[in-house]
VOVEX-579007 format. One record per residue (C-alpha): x, y, z. Coordinates in pm, whole numbers, plus 50000, padded with zeros to 5 digits. Layout:
{{X, Y, Z}}
...
This chain:
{{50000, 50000, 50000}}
{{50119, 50302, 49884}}
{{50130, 50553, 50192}}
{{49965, 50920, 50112}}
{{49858, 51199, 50368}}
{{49543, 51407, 50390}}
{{49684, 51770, 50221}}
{{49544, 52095, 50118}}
{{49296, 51892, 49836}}
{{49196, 51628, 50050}}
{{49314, 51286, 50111}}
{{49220, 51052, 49748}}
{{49338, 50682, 49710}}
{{49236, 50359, 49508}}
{{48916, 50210, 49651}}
{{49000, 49877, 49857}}
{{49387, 49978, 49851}}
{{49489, 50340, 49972}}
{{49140, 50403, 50047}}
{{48962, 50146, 50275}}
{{48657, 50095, 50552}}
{{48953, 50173, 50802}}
{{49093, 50462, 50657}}
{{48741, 50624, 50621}}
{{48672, 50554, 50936}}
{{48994, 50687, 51114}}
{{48962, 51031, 50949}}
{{48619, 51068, 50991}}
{{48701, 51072, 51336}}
{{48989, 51271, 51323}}
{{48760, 51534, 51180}}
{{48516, 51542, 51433}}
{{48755, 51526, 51753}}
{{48902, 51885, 51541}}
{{48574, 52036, 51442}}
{{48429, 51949, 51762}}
{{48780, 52125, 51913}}
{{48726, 52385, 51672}}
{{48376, 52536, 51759}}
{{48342, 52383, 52148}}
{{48017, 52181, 52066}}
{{48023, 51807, 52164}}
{{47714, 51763, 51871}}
{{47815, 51959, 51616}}
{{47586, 51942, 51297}}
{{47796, 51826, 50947}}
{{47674, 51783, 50590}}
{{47774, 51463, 50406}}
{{47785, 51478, 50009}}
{{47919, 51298, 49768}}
{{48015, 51340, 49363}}
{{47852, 51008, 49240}}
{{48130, 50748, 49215}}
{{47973, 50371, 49257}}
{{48167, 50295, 49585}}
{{48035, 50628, 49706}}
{{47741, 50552, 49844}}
{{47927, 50254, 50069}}
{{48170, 50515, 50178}}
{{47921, 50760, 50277}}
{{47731, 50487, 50483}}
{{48055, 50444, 50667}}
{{48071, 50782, 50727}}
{{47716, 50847, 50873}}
{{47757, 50578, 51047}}
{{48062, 50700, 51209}}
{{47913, 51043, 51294}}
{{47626, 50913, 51463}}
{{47818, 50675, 51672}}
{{48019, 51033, 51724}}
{{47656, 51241, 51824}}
{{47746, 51414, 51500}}
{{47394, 51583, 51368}}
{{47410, 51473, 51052}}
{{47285, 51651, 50733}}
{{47272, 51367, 50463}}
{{47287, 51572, 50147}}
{{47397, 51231, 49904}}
{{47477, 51298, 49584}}
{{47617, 51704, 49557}}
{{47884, 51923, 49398}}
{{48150, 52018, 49580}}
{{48108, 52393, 49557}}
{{47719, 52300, 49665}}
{{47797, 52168, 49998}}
{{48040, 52458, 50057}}
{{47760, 52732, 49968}}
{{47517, 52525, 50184}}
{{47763, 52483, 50509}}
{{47757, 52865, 50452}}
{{47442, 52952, 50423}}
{{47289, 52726, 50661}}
{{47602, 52755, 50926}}
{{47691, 52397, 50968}}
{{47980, 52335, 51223}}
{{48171, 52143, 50872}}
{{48097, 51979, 50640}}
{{48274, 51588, 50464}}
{{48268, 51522, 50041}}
{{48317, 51189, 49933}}
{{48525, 51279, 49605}}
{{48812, 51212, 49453}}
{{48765, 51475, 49231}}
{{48916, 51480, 48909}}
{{49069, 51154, 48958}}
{{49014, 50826, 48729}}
{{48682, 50574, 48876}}
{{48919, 50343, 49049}}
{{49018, 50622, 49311}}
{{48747, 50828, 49580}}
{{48863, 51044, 49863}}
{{48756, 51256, 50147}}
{{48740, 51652, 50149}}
{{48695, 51821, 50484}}
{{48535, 52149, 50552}}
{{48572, 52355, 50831}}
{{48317, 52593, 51026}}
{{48430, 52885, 50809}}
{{48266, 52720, 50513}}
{{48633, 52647, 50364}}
{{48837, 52350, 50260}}
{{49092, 52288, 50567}}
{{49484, 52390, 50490}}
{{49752, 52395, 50715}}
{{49780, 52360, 51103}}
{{49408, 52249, 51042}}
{{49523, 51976, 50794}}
{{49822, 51863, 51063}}
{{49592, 51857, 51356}}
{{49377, 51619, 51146}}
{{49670, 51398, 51033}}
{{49773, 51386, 51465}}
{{49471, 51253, 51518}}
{{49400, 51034, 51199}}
{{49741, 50855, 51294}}
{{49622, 50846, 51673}}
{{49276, 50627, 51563}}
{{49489, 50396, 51302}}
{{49720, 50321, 51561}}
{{49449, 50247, 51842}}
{{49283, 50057, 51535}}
{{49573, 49880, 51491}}
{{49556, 49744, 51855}}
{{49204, 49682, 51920}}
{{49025, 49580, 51585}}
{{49272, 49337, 51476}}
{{49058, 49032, 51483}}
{{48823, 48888, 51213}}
{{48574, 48850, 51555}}
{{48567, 49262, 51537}}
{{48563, 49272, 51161}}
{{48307, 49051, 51128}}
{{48071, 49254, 51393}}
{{48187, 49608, 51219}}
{{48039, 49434, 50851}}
{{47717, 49310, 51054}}
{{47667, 49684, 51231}}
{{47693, 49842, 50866}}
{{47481, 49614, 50709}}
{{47208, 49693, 51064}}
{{47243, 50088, 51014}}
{{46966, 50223, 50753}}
{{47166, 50557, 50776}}
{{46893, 50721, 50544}}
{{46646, 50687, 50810}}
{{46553, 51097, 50925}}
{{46359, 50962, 51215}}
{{46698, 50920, 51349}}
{{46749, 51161, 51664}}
{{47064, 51286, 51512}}
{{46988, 51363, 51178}}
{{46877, 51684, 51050}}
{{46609, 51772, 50792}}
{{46768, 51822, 50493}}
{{46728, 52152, 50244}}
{{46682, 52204, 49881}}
{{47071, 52295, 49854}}
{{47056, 52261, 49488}}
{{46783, 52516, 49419}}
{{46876, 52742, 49665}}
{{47250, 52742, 49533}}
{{47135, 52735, 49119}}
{{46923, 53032, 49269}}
{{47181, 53265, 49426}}
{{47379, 53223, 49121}}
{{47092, 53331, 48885}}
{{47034, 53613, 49116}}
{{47397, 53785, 49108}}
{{47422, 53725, 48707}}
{{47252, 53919, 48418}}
{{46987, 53733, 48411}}
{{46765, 53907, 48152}}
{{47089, 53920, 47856}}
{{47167, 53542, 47932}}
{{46814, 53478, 47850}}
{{46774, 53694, 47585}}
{{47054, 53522, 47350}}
{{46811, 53209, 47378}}
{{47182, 53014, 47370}}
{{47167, 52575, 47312}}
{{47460, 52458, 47515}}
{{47570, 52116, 47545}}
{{47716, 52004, 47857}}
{{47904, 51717, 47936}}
{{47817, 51610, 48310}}
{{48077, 51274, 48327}}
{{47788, 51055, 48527}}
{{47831, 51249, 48857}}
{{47740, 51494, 49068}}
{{47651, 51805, 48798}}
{{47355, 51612, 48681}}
{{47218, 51658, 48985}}
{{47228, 52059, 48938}}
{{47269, 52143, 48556}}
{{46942, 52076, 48457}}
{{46748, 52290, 48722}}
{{47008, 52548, 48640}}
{{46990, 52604, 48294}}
{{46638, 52610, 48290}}
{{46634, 52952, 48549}}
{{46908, 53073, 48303}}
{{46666, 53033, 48010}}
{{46907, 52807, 47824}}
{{46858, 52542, 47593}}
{{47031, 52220, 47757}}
{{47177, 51939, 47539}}
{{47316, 51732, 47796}}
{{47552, 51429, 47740}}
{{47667, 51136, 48019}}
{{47387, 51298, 48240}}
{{47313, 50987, 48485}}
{{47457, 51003, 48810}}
{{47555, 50648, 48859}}
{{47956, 50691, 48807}}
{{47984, 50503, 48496}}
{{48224, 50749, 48342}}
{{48220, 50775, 48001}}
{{48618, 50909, 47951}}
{{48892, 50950, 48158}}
{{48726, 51249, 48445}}
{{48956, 51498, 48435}}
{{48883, 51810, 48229}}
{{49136, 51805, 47981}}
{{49153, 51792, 47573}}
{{49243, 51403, 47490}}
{{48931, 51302, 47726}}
{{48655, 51566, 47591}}
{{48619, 51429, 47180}}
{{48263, 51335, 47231}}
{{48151, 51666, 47408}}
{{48297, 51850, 47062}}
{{48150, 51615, 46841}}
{{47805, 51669, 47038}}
{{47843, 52105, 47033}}
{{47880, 52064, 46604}}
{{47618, 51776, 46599}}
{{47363, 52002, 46759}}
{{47456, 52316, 46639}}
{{47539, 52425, 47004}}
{{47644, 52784, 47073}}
{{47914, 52632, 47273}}
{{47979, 52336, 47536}}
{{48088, 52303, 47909}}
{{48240, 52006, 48064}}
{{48243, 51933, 48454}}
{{48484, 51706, 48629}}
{{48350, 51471, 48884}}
{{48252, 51703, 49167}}
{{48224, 51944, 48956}}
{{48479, 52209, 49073}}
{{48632, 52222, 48754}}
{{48529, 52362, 48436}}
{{48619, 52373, 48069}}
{{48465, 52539, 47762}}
{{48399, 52390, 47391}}
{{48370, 52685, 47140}}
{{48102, 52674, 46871}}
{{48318, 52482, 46649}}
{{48390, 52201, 46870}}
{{48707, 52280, 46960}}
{{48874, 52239, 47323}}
{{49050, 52589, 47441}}
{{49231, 52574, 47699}}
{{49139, 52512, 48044}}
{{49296, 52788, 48143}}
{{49057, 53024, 47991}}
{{48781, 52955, 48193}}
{{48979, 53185, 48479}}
{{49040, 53431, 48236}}
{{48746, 53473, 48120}}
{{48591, 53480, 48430}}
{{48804, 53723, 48563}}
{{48759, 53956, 48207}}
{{48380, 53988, 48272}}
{{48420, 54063, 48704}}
{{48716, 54301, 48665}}
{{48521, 54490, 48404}}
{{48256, 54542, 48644}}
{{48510, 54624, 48951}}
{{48787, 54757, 48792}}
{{49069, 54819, 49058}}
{{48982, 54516, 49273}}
{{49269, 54268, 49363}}
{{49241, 53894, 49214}}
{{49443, 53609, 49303}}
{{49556, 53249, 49082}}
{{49792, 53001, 49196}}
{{50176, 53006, 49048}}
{{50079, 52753, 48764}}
{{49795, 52951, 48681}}
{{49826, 53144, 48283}}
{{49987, 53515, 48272}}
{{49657, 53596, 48139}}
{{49498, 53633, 48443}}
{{49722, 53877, 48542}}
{{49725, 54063, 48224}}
{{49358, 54096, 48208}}
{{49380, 54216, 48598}}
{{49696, 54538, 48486}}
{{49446, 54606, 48193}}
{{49151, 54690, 48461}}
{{49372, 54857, 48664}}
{{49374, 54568, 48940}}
{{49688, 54366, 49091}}
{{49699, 54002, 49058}}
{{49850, 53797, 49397}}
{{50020, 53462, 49357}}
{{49974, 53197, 49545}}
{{50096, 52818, 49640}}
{{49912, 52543, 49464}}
{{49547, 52380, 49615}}
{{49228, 52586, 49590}}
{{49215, 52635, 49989}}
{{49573, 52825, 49938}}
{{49433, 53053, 49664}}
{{49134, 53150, 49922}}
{{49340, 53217, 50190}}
{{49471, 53450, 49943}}
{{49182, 53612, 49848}}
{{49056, 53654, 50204}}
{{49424, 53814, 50296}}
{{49393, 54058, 49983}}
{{49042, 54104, 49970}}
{{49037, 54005, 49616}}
{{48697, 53990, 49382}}
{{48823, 53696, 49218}}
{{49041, 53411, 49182}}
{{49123, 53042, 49114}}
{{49328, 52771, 48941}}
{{49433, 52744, 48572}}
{{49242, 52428, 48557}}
{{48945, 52525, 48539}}
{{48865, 52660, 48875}}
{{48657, 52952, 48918}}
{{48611, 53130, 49202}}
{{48402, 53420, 49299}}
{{48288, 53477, 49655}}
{{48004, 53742, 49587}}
{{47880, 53377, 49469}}
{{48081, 53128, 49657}}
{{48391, 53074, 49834}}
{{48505, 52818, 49628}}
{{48602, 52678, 49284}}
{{48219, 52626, 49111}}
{{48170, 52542, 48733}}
{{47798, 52640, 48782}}
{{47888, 53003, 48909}}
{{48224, 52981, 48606}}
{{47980, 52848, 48340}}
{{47721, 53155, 48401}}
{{47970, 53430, 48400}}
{{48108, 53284, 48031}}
{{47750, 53317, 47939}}
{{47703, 53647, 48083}}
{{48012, 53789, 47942}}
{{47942, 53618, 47569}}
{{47580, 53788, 47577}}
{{47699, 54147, 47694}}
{{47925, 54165, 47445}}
{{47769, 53938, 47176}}
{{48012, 53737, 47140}}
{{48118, 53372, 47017}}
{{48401, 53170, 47231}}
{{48639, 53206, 46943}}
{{48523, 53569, 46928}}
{{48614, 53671, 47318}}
{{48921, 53407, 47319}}
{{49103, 53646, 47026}}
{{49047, 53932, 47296}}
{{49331, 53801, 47535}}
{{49667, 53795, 47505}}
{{49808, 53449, 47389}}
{{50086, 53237, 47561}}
{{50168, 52906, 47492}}
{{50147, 52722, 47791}}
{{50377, 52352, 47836}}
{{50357, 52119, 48103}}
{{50518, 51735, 48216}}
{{50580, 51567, 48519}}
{{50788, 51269, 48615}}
{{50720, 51009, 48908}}
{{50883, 51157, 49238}}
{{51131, 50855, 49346}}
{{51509, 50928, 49314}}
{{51447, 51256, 49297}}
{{51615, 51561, 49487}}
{{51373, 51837, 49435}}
{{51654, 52095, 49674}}
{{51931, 51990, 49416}}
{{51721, 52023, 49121}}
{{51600, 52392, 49256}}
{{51930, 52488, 49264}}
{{52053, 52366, 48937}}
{{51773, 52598, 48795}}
{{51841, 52858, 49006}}
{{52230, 52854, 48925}}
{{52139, 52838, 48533}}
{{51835, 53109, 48499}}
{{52050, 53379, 48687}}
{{51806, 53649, 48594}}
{{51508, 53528, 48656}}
{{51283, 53641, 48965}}
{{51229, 53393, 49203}}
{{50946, 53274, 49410}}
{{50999, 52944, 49601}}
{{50641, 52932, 49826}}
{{50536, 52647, 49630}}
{{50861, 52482, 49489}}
{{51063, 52708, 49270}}
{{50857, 52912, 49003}}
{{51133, 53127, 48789}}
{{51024, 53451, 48601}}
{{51187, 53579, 48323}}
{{51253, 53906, 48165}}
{{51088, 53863, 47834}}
{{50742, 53756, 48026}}
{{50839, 53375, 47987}}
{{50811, 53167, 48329}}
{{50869, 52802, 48442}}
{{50756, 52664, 48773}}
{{50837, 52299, 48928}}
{{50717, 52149, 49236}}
{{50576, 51814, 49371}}
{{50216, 51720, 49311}}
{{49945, 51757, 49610}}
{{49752, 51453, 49479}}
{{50017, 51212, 49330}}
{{50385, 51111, 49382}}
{{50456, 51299, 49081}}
{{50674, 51649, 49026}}
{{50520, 51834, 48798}}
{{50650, 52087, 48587}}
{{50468, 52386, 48408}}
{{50594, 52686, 48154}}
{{50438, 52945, 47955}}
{{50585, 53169, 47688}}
{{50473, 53421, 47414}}
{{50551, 53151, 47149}}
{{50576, 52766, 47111}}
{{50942, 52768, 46999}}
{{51051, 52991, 47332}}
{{50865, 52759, 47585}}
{{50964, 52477, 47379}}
{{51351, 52582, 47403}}
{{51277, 52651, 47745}}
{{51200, 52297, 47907}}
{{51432, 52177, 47680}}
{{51729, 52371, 47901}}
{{51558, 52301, 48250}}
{{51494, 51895, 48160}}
{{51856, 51904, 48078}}
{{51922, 52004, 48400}}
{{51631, 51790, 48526}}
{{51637, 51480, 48412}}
């Protein structure tokens, strides 16, 4: 078994391998002893959702079962985005809140996200104090529920516990979280121009937990919905994660039905990419930008913030408005922390991660995809149309398993061979160079991977770019 750590995005492993009854278990209650630390209640109340994967159901049994035994007051919201279950713990001011998600991750793998009382993904000291007491419960595991006698009457509790029954004293009538989050987005777009461009938009929902929301929301929005893999059952239909060699079919489907354009979600739905109204992928990282183009026209002088893999796009878009754009280390609760610290209007990831807190504190394709159709009705524009209106940068970006390497000795290779560059070594080593180019290394959050991104005003420059840092790499 490979060994992995809850971190900034969670803790994610292979179902039955890295991720097991156990595991679940042990960090379910390391959650609770912190959250029940956190805001001095011995019953706090947390929502449970999930993004739709098959074993997530079982895994979210284990955990109500767990918080009950804990005189947790459960919320049992099942099958729900990500960025819904941080908008409800918000607005309904839950102590916390768990997601059973492995995000963008392929169907073998599910996970656990933990949210605090703040409404916000746990980083940092929060994150450690988990981990001290997840390793606390494994090792008292270890001792006392070693025999198959104890297994055996764990499997015949589970299979007793009908955790979807509400009569039970600890669990908590659950809201309409996906109207009332749909709603406050419609309320805080343009609601009237969105409608009046009567746009067909096909949307690829991957079998999980945007199918759930989508169709509710594009109906207030007054668009015309042609939806594709839009069962929740977790049978994805590609490889999940967002990214141009998995999304063929949702570009075949946007020219088959003479779309306007297309979306695709990831999983849980954090993530989101756009389709133009040829069928064409653009890059993931224009969903930020674009984003970012239609708020900052609106607010012009307000502060964003993006991660340091995120495009210089972002940041050119926020100098054109007159607004300053703040870096940040990798993992969405890092960029928020961020944005809190700077006050910022906006922010997010280069992968697709939107976020806007006038809307919600975190990344949300339903909140990203209504500001790209707010922005392409203002200014009556196509996706090809607006994408011509930013600068353009040629983004590159590998990674190579972890093992063997020594990340301080490869740092200061680069360091010692891009003497002019400006440095910035929160998150790794990202390197900035005078003629706007800029390479950034560091190890993965989610994988034992390093992973290495670049960007430069043309293919050739990037190109002759990693070729110099693998040399000194590799």
């Amino acid at each position: 078994m490979e060994k992995r750590k809850l971190n900034v995005s969670g803790y994610r492993g292979v179902w039955g391998d890295t991720l097991t009854d156990e595991i679940v278990i042990a960090y379910t209650k390391a959650f609770i002893k912190f959250t029940k630390e956190d805001v001095n209640k011995e019953n706090p109340s947390i929502l449970v959702g999930r993004d739709g994967r098959k074993n997530g159901g079982h895994i979210r049994d284990i955990v109500i079962r767990e918080l009950q035994k804990l005189n947790v007051n459960v919320v049992d919201g099942d099958i729900l985005p990500t960025p819904t279950v941080l908008f409800s713990v918000r607005k309904h001011q839950y102590d916390g809140g768990i997601i059973v998600t492995a995000s963008h991750d392929p169907i073998e793998y599910n996970g656990l996200k933990f949210i605090n009382k703040e409404a916000l993904f746990t980083v940092g000291n929060e994150v450690d104090k988990i981990i001290e007491y997840y390793e606390k419960y494994r090792k008292e595991d270890a001792i006392s529920k070693n025999s198959e006698e104890s297994k055996e009457q764990d499997e015949k509790d589970l299979e007793k516990e009908d955790t979807r029954d509400s009569k039970k004293d600890n669990n908590l009538q659950t809201p309409n979280f996906l109207k009332e989050h749909a709603d406050h987005i419609v309320s805080n777009v343009n609601i009237e121009v969105i409608r009046s461009k009567k746009f067909k938009v096909a949307v690829d929902m991957i079998n999980a937990s945007a199918c759930v929301l989508d169709p509710y929301l594009f109906k207030e929005l007054g668009v015309e919905l042609v939806p594709l893999n839009d069962v929740p059952n977790g049978e994805f239909a590609h490889r999940p994660e967002p990214v141009k060699e998995n999304l063929t079919a949702i570009g075949e489907l946007v020219k088959k039905s003479k779309a306007n354009l297309g979306f695709a979600h990831d999983p849980d739905a954090d993530r989101l990419v756009i389709i133009d109204e040829n069928g064409e992928f653009i890059s993931e990282e224009y969903s930020i930008v674009i984003a970012i183009e239609n708020i900052l026209s609106k607010n012009p002088g307000r502060a964003i913030v993006l991660n340091l893999s995120t495009s210089q796009m972002g940041a050119d878009v926020a100098k054109k408005h007159g607004s300053e754009c703040f870096r940040t280390k990798i993992g969405e609760g890092n960029v928020v922390d961020g944005m809190i610290a700077h006050n910022a209007i906006a922010g997010g990831e280069g992968n697709g991660g939107i976020i806007y807190p006038t809307i919600n504190t975190v990344r949300d394709s339903f909140t990203g995809l209504s500001l790209v159709l707010e922005l392409l009705a203002e200014r009556n524009q196509t996706v090809s149309q607006c994408v011509k209106t930013f600068p353009k940068y040629f983004m590159k970006k590998d990674k190579w398993p972890i093992a063997g390497k020594n990340l301080t000795e490869i740092y200061s290779k680069l360091k010692n061979h891009f003497t002019e560059a400006k440095l910035d070594e929160q998150d790794g080593l990202r390197l900035d160079l005078i003629d706007g180019s800029w390479l950034h290394l560091r190890p993965s959050n989610t994988e034992p991977i390093i992973r290495f991104f670049g960007e430069a005003k043309t293919q050739d420059r990037i190109n002759e770019l990693f070729k110099e840092a693998e040399n000194l790499i590799i």
